[in-house]
N, C-alpha and C positions, 0 to 999 in steps of 0.2 A: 185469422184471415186466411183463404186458400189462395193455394198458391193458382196464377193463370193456367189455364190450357197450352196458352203457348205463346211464350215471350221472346222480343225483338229489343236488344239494348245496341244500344250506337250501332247500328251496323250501316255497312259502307260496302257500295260495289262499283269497280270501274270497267271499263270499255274502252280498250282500244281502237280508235278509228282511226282512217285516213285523215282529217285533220287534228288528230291529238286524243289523249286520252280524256273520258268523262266520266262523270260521276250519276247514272241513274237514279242510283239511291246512296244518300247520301244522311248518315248520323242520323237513321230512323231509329226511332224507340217506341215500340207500340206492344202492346200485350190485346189477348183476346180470351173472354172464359169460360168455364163449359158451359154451354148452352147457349151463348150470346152467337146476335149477330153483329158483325162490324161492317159498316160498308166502308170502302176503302176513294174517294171522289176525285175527280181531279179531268181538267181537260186532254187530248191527246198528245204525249211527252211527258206529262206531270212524273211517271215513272212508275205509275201505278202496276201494268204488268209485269216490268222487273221484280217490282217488289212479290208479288208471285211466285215468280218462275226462282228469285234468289230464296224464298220459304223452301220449297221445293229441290232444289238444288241442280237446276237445268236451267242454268245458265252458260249462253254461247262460248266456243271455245276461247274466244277474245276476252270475256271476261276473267276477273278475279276480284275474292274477295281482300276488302284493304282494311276492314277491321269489324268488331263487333261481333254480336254471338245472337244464336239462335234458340231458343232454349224448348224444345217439346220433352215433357215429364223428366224433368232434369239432367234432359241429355242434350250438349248444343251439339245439332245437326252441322254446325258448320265442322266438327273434329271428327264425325261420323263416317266410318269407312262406309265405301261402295256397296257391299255387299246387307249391310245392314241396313242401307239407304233402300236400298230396292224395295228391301223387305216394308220399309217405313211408307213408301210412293204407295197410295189405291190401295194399301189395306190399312194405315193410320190415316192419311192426310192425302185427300183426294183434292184433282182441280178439275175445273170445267173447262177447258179451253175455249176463249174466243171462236169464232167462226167454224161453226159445224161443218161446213162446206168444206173445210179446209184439212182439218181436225180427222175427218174420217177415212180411211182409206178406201177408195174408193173404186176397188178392184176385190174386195173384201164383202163379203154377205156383213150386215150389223150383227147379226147372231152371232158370228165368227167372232166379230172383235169383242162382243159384250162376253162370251165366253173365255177370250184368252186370262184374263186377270182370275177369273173362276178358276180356271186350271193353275195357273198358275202360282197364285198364292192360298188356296182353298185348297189343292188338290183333288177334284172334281173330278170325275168321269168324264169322257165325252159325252154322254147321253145325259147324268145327271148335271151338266154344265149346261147344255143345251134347254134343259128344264127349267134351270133356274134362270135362262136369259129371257125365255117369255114371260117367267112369273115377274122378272123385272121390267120390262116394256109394258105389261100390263099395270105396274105399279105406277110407272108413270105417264101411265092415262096415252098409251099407243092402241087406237082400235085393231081390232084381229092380229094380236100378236102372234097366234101359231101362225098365222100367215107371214108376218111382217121379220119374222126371223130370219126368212130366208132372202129378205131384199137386201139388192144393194143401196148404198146411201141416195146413188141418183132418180132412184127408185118412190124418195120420200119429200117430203114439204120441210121448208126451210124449219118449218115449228118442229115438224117431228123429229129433224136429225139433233136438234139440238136437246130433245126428250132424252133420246139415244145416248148423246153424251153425259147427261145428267143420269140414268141408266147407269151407263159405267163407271161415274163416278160413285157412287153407291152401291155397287156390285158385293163389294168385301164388308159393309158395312165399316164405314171410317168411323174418326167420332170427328174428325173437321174434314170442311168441304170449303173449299177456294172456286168460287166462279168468276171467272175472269170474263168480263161484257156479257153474262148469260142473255143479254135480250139484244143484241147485233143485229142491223138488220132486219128486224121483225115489226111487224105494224104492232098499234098501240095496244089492239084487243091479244094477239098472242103474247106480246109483254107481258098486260095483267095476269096471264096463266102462266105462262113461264114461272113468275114471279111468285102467284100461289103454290104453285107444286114446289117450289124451293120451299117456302114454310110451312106447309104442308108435310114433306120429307124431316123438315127436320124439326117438327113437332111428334115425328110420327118415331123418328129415329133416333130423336135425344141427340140430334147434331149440334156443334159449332157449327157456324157458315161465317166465311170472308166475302162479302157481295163487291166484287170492283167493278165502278160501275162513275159514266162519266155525266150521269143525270142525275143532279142532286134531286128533284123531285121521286128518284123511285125511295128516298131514303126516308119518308116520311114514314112510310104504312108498311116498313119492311127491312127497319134498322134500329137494334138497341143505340146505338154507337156510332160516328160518323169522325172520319181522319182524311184530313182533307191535304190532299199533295200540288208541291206546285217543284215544277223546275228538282225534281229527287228529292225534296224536304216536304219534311210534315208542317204545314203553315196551323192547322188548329184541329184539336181532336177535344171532342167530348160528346155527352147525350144529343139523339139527334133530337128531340124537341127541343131542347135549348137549341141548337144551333144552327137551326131553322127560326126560329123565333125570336134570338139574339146573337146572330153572327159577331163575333168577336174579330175577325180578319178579313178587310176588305174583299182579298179574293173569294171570299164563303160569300160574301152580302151580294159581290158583284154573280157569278153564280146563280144565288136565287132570284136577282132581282131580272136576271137575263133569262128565263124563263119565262111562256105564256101563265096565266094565271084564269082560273074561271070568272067569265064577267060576272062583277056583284059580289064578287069573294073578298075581294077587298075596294073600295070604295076611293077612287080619285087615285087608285095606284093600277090600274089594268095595261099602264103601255109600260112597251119592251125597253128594258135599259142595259145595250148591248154593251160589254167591255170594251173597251177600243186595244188594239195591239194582238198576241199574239203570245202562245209558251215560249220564250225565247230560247236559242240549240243554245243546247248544253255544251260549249265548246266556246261560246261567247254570250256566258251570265255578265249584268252588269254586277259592280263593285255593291257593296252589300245587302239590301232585300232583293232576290230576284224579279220580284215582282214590282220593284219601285219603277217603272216606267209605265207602267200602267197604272199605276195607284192613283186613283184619286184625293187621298190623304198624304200622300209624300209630303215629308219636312226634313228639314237637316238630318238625323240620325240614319235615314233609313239608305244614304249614300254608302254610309263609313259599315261599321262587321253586319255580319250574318247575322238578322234577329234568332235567339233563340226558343223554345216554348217556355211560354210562365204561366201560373196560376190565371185565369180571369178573376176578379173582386176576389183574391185570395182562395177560390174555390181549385182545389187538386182533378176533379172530375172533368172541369173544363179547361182547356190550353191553348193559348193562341205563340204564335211567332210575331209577334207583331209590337212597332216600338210606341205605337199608341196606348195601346195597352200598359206597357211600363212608362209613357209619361200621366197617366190615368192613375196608376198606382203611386208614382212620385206626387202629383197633384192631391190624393185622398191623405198621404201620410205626412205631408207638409202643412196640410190644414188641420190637421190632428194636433 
């Protein structure tokens, strides 16, 4: 059996705030392999870009890690001095940052900054950096890139700065690539493309991809893998066909079922079934499932500890956190 690309065991990260310290990410454990994709789902708060930016290791100075290990090609990134980190950022393990608009500097030509990583970790020329910043704008589908090298980002369409960032995140040739919201803000038709030239690059480039992304529906046509976060825990992770098709963890069901759906697609089931409630701040989780106030399944257990992941129907590839689940399993082995 090979070993992952790149493994997540218990890891824990807190934040100090003004009302107290929290837990983002909290005893994740998630692996990802070569070539796969994982989409990573969850509403706003679930903890989703922590768990990014803590892969990564840009994490705000308030932060600290309180446990667990990182493990890329049998090195945990979390014992990884600075200088080796740098070298590991955009030439192993690349991210997309959220919101282009934000992400880019914007005082900066995009050629400028799609060259600095060229220079920087490639040791490129000026001129032979500059070369290679068009041949990658043109790779990801920017018209008249000898043109477009020398604009600044206010210069471009929200689709295209976000080309631009995806661009530099593929600069050095990674072998994983972390996009964080890659379709932000963007109408439905530029998603589609957005979302193609993601798997398109990394068909094309023999990448891993981490898709974090707070629309379960893009995880149909554009994820091996689906890990779904609520409140900094993983509530259920396994293939997304299965779990699009048999959500194991109310939050996943509640999710798809709160989604438009095409009329005729499915039959007596076309109206919206919005969640009620809200991510609750991390600062005031209730007492054991954080999601028990919203649950439509709540019973006794799910008050008292923190569900942890278990097999579904004994299956290791699918996992939920949920205490229906193990009374489901209690129920199969008592009638056994």
């Amino acid at each position: 059996m090979t070993k992952p690309l790149l493994e997540i065991q218990g890891l824990t990260a807190s934040l100090a705030t003004d009302t107290g310290t929290i837990y983002p990410v909290s005893d994740v454990s998630l692996h990802i392999d070569a070539g796969e994709t994982l989409a990573v789902v969850g509403e706003s708060g679930s903890g989703k870009s922590m768990l990014a930016f803590s892969i990564m290791r840009l994490l705000p100075r308030s932060a600290r890690f309180e446990g667990g290990r990182i493990v890329w090609k049998d090195r945990d990134l979390l014992q990884t001095d600075a200088e080796s980190l740098r070298r590991i950022r955009g030439n192993e393990i690349a991210l997309v940052f959220q919101e282009a608009g934000s992400a880019l500097n914007p005082v900066r030509t995009v050629g400028s900054q799609l060259m600095e990583p060229l220079r920087t970790h490639l040791g490129l020329s000026k001129k032979d950096a500059r070369d290679r910043a068009v041949e990658l704008l043109r790779e990801v589908q920017i018209p008249d890139p000898e043109t477009r090298v020398s604009n600044y980002p206010h210069e471009m369409s929200g689709g295209m700065k976000q080309r631009v960032l995806i661009a530099m995140a593929i600069a050095c040739d990674p072998e994983l690539v972390i996009a964080d919201e890659p379709t932000t803000a963007l109408d439905a038709t530029l998603q589609a493309h957005i979302l193609e030239l993601l798997g398109r690059l990394k068909e094309n480039r023999n990448l891993s991809l981490i898709l974090i992304t707070h629309d379960l529906s893009l995880v149909k046509d554009n994820a091996d893998r689906v890990a779904v976060m609520y409140a900094g825990r993983l509530v259920e992770v396994g293939p997304s066909e299965r779990i699009l098709s048999s959500p194991g963890h109310p939050y996943t069901a509640g999710l798809w079922e709160s989604l438009p759906k095409p009329r005729g697609s499915e039959p007596g089931k076309s109206k919206l079934h919005a969640m009620t409630g809200t991510v609750p701040h991390l600062s005031h989780l209730p007492p054991g499932c954080a999601f028990g106030d919203r649950c439509p399944e709540r019973f006794d257990p799910c008050d008292q500890d923190v569900p942890t992941l278990q097999n579904v129907n004994g299956d290791p590839a699918h996992r939920t956190a949920c205490y229906m689940n193990a009374a489901a399993l209690d129920a199969t082995t008592t009638s056994v």
